[in-house]
C-alpha positions in Angstrom: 107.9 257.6 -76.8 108.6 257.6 -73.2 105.4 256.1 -71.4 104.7 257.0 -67.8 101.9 256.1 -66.5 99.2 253.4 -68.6 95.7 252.9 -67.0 93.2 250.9 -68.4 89.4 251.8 -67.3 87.0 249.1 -69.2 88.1 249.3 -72.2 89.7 253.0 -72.2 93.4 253.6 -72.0 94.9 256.7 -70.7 98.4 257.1 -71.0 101.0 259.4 -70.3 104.3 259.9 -72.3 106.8 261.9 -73.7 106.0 261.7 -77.4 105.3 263.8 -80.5 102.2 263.3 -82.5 101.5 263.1 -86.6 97.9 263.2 -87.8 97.5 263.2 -91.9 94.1 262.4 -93.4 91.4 265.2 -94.2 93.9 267.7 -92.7 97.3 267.5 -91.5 98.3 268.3 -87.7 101.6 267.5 -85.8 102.5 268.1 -82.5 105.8 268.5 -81.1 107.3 266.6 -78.4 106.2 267.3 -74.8 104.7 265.6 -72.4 100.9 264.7 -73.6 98.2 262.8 -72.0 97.0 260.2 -74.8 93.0 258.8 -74.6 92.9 255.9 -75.9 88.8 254.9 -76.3 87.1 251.9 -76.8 85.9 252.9 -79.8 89.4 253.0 -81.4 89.5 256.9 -81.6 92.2 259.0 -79.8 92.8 262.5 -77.9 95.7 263.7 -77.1 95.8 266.4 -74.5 98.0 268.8 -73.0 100.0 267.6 -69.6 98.9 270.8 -67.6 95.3 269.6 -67.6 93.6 271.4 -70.5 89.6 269.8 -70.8 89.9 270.1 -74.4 92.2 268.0 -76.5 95.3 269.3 -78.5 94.3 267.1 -81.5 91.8 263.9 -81.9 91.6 261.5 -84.7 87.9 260.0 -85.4 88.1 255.9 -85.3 89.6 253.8 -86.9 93.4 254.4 -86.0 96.2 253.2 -86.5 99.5 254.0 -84.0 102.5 253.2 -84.7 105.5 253.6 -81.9 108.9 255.0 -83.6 111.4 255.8 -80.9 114.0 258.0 -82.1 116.7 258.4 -79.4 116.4 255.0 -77.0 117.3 256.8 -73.6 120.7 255.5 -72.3 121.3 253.3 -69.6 120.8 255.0 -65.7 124.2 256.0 -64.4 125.7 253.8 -61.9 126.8 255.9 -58.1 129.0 254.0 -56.1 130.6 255.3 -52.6 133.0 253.7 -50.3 133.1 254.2 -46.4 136.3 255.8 -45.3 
């Protein structure tokens, strides 16, 4: 999961990440990865919305929760750009 942006209102955390999403309990649900805006609430459950600003959630999960970060390819080091005056 790539995390982009964490904000922490009270005790509500919005983040926003590239991640996928796996949901198994009365149903199953999985969502591929993109980049998702996750609601974090103070009541332990958690949206997960759409980037492009949809009001309704892709997927929730009642409280309690449990996450669990798993990152699959660890991005690579930033290339380094060099240049000499001539």
């Amino acid at each position: 999961m790539a995390i982009d942006v964490v904000a922490r209102v009270g005790r509500v955390r919005i983040i926003v990440a590239d991640c996928s999403a796996e949901y198994s309990g009365r149903l199953q649900a999985s969502l591929p990865q993109a980049r998702r805006v996750i609601l974090l609430k103070a009541d332990g459950s958690v949206l997960i919305f759409s980037e492009i600003g949809s009001s309704k959630p892709l997927t929730w999960m009642a409280a309690p929760c449990t996450m669990r970060e798993v990152i699959v390819n660890p991005p690579s080091p930033p290339a380094s750009v060099s240049a000499s005056a001539s």
